[in-house]
C-alpha positions in Angstrom: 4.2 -35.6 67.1 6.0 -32.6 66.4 7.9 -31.9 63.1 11.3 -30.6 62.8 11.7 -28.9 59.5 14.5 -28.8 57.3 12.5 -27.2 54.2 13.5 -30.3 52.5 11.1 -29.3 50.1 11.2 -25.9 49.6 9.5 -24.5 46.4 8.0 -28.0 45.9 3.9 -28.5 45.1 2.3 -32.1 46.1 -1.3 -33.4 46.0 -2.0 -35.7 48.8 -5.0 -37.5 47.9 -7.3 -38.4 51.1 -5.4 -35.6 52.1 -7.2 -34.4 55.4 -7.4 -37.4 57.6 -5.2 -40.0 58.9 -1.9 -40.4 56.9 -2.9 -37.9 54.4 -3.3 -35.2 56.9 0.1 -36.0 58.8 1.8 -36.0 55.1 0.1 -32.7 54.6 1.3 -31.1 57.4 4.5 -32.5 57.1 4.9 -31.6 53.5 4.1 -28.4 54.0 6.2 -28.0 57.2 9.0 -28.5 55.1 8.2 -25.9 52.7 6.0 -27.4 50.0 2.7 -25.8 48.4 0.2 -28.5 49.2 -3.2 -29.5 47.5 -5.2 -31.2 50.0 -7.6 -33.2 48.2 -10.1 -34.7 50.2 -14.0 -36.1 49.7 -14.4 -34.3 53.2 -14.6 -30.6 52.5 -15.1 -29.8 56.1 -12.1 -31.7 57.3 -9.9 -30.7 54.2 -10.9 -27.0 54.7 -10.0 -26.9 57.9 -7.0 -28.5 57.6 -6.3 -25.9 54.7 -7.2 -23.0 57.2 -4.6 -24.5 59.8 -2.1 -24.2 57.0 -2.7 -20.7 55.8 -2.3 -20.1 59.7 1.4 -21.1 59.6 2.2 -19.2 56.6 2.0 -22.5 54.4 0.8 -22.2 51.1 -1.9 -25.1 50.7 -5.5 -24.8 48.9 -8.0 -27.8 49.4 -9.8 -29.8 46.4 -13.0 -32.1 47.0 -12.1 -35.2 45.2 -13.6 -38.3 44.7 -10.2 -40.4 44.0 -13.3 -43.4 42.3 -14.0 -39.9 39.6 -11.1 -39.5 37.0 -12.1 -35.9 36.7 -11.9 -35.2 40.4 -8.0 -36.5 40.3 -7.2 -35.1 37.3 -9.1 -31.5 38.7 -6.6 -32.1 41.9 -3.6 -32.1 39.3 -4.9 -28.9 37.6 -5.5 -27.0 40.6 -1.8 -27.6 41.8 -0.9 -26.3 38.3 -2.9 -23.7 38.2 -2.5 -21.8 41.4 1.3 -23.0 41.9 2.8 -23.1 38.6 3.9 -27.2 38.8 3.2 -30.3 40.4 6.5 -32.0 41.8 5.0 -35.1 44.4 2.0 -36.9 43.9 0.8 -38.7 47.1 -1.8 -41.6 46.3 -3.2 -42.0 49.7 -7.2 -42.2 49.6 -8.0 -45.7 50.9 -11.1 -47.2 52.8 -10.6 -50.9 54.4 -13.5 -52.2 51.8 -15.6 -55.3 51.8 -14.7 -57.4 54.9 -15.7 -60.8 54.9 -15.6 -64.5 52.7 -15.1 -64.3 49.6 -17.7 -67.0 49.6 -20.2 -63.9 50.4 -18.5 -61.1 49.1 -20.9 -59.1 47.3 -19.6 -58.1 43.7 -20.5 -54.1 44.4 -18.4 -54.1 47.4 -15.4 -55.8 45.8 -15.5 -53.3 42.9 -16.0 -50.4 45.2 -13.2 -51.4 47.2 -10.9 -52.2 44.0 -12.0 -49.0 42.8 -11.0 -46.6 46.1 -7.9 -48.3 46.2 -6.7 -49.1 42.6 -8.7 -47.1 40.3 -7.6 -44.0 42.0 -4.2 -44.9 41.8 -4.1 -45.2 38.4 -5.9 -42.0 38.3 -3.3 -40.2 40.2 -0.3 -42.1 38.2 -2.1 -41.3 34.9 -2.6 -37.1 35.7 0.5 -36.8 37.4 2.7 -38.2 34.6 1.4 -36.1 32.5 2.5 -32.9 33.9 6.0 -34.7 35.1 7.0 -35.9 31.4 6.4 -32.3 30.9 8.1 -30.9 33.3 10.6 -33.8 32.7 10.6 -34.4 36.8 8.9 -35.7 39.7 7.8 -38.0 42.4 4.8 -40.2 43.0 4.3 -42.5 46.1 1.2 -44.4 46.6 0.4 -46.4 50.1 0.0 -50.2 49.3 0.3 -52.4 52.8 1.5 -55.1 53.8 -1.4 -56.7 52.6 -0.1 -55.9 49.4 3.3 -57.9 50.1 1.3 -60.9 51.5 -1.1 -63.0 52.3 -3.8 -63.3 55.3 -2.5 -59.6 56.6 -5.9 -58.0 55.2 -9.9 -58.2 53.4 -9.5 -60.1 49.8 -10.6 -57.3 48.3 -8.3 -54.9 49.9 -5.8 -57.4 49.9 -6.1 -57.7 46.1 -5.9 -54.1 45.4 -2.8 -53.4 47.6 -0.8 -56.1 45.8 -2.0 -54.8 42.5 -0.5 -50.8 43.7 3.0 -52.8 44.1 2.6 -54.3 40.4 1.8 -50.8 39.2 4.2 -49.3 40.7 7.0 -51.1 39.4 5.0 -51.2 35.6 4.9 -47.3 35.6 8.4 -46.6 36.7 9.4 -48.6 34.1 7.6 -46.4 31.7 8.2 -43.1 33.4 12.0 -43.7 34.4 13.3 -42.4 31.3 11.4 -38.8 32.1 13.3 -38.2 35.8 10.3 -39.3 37.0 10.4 -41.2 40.3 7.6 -43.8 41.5 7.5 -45.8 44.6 5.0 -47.3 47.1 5.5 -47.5 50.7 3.2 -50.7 52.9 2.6 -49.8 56.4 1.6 -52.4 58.9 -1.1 -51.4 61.2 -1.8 -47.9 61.3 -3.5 -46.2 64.2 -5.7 -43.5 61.5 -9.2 -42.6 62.2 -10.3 -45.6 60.1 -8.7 -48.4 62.1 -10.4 -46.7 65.0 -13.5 -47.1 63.5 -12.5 -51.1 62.8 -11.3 -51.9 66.6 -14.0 -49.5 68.4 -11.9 -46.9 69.6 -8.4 -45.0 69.5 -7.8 -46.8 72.7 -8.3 -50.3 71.5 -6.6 -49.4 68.0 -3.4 -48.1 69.6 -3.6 -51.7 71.6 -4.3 -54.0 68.9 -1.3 -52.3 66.9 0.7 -52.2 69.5 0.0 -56.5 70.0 1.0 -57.4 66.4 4.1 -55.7 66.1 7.3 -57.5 66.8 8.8 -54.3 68.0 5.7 -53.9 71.1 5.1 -50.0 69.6 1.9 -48.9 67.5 2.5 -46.9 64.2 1.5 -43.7 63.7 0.6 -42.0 61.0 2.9 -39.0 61.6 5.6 -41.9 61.3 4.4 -43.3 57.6 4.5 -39.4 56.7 8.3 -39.3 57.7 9.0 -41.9 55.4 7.0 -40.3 52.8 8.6 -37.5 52.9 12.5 -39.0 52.3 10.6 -41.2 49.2 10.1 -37.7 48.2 13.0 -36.1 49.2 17.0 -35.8 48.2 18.3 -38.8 50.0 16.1 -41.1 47.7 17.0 -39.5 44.5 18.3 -43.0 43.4 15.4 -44.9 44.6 12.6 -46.2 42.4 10.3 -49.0 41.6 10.3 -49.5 44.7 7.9 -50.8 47.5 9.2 -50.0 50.9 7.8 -51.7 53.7 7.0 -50.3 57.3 5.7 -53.0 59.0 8.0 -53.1 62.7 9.2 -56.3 61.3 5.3 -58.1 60.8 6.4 -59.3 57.6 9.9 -60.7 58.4 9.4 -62.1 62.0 7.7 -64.8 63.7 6.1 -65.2 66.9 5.5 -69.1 66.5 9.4 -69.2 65.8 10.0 -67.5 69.2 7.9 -70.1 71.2 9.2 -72.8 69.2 12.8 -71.8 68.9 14.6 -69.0 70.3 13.1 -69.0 73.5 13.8 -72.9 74.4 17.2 -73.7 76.3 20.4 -74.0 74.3 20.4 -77.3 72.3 21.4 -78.8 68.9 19.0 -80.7 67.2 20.1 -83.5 64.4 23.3 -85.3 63.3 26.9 -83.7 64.9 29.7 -84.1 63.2 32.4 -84.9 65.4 35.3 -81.6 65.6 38.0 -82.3 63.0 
């Protein structure tokens, strides 16, 4: 997909954690198309340099961090590097993720659960924690973490990874509560589906990944990440200056439709089922 910009966020700085692949990458791009200085920070060096090296190319202004999002120090490294060579820190994207221990729970080993917990929790609390920091500081900012809609219900995920996405959206709403007061602005978006290099990795191929996403969504269309990043970027932006505590949900309509309520109901002939009153 191609970006438009609008330098919506001119003279802005944002660290995208998991920065250089999937969602990350397309929010990186994005942000910087639209005029922010962005910290790509990334466990992959090879995939965030080059990523940084695309940037520089366009005239962005973007430097890349290793970070381990399970490592407080790494996060909090990310957060000093923004400072440091850009003068602030205005978004903070928790992204990182990782699908986690798959499986019962009958069998889920304890190492993989806290693994999993700890890629996709711990680092969000890592990014809210060092983040905040400068923002009540700076009295400003904007952090958005990615929960999912397994984090808005049940059966759409692992345990583990369902457990952890639900516990973003509690956070979420805990630390805007305490961070409100400070012009500081925290919300979480939950995709559906996404069709990133890990879900790839899940279904076997882009091919079968852009199919499977493509089945489950109401709407017949597979989401991209480019599309998550869009909505990323107006959490971040001017038109959501009001908008907090909030967990917005990107799911083509998973989470609020039903395919057994098609079959059963709106596809059947025209009938009325139960007691009629007769017209007064």
């Amino acid at each position: 997909m191609k970006f438009s910009s609008l330098q919506q966020l001119e003279g802005q700085v944002a660290v995208v954690t998991g920065g250089a692949s999937g969602i990350g990458e397309s929010t990186s791009r994005l942000f910087a198309a639209e005029g922010a200085a962005v910290v790509v920070a990334d466990i992959n060096a090879e995939r965030g340099e080059r990523l940084v090296a695309d940037l520089l190319a366009i005239g962005a202004r973007a430097i890349f961090v290793r970070t381990d999002v399970t490592c407080e120090d790494d996060v909090a490294r990310a957060v000093q590097n923004a400072v440091a060579h850009f003068g602030r820190l205005d978004i903070m994207v928790n992204n990182a993720g990782v699908v986690g221990a798959i499986g019962s729970l009958l069998h889920t080993d304890a190492s993989d659960w806290k693994a999993t917990l700890s890629i996709l929790l711990d680092s969000v609390f890592f990014g809210i924690k060092h983040a905040a920091r400068q923002m009540v500081a700076q009295r400003s900012g904007v952090i958005l973490s990615l929960s999912s809609i397994a984090g808005v219900m049940g059966g759409q995920g692992p345990h583990a990874y369902t457990a952890a996405k639900h516990g973003v959206v509690g956070l979420t709403v805990s630390a805007a509560s305490e961070f409100s007061p400070y012009g500081i602005r925290i919300n979480a978006v939950a995709p559906a589906v996404t069709v990133t290099p890990m879900i790839e990795l899940v279904r076997g191929s882009r091919a079968a990944a852009l199919d499977y996403a493509a089945a489950i969504s109401p709407l017949g269309s597979a989401q991209m990440p480019e599309e998550i990043a869009q909505t990323l970027l107006f959490l971040a932006g001017p038109g959501a200056a009001h908008i907090t505590a909030q967990t917005l949900i990107i799911d083509s309509g998973v989470t609020r439709t039903s395919a057994v309520a098609n079959d059963k109901y709106h596809s059947r002939p025209n009938s009325f089922v139960g007691p009629k009153l007769a017209p007064v």
